[in-house]
N, C-alpha and C positions, 0 to 999 in steps of 0.2 A: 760739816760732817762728810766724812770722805764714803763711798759706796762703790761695789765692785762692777764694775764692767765689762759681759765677754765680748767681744768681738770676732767676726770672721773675714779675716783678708786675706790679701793673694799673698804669698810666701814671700815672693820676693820683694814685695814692697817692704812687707816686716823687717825681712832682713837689712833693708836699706838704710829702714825709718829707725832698728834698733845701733847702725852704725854709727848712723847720725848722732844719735843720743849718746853714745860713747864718746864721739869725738868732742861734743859738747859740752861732757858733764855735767847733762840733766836725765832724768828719767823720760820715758818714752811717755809714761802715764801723763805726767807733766806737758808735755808736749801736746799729746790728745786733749786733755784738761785745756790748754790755753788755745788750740786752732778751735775747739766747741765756743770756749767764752768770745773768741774771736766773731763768729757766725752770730751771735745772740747780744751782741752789746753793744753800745754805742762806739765807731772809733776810736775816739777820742779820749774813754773814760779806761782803755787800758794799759797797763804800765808793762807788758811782754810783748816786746814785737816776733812774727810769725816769720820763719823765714821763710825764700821762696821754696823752698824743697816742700814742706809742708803744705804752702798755699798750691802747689801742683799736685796733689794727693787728692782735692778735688775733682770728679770726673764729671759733673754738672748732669748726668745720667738722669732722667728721669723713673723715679717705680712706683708701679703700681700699686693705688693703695689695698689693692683685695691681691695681691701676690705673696704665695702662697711659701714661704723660703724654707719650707723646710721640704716640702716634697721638691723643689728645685733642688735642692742641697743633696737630697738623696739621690735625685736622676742622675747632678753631676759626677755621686763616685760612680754609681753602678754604672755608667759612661766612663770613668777615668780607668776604672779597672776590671774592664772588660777582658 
């Protein structure tokens, strides 16, 4: 069962990640789809290999789990557009 997922990334990575996927001829969703199943499953047991573009998409960032993303989110425009 397929279910929808929003995300919020940095613009340009999208843009990168959606070129990628053109030049590939797969979907972007796709791609998010198999770097998640990559993270949660055995090596071994998958049949889509992750390219390196994707696998540097991780930033190994640690967050907090009481952070709070939406008043961060808000500080960030009312910061952006100032």
């Amino acid at each position: 069962m397929n279910t929808k997922l929003t995300l919020k990334l940095n613009q340009e990575v999208i843009e990168r990640a959606k070129k990628y996927a053109s030049d590939k001829k797969i979907s972007l969703s796709r791609i998010v789809e198999a770097y998640l199943q990559s993270l949660t499953t055995d090596k071994n047991d998958t049949d889509f290999e992750i390219s390196p573009f994707i696998k540097s998409l991780a930033t190994g960032t640690k967050i907090p789990t009481d952070l709070d993303y939406k008043k961060e989110y808000t500080d960030r425009l009312l910061e952006k557009y100032k």
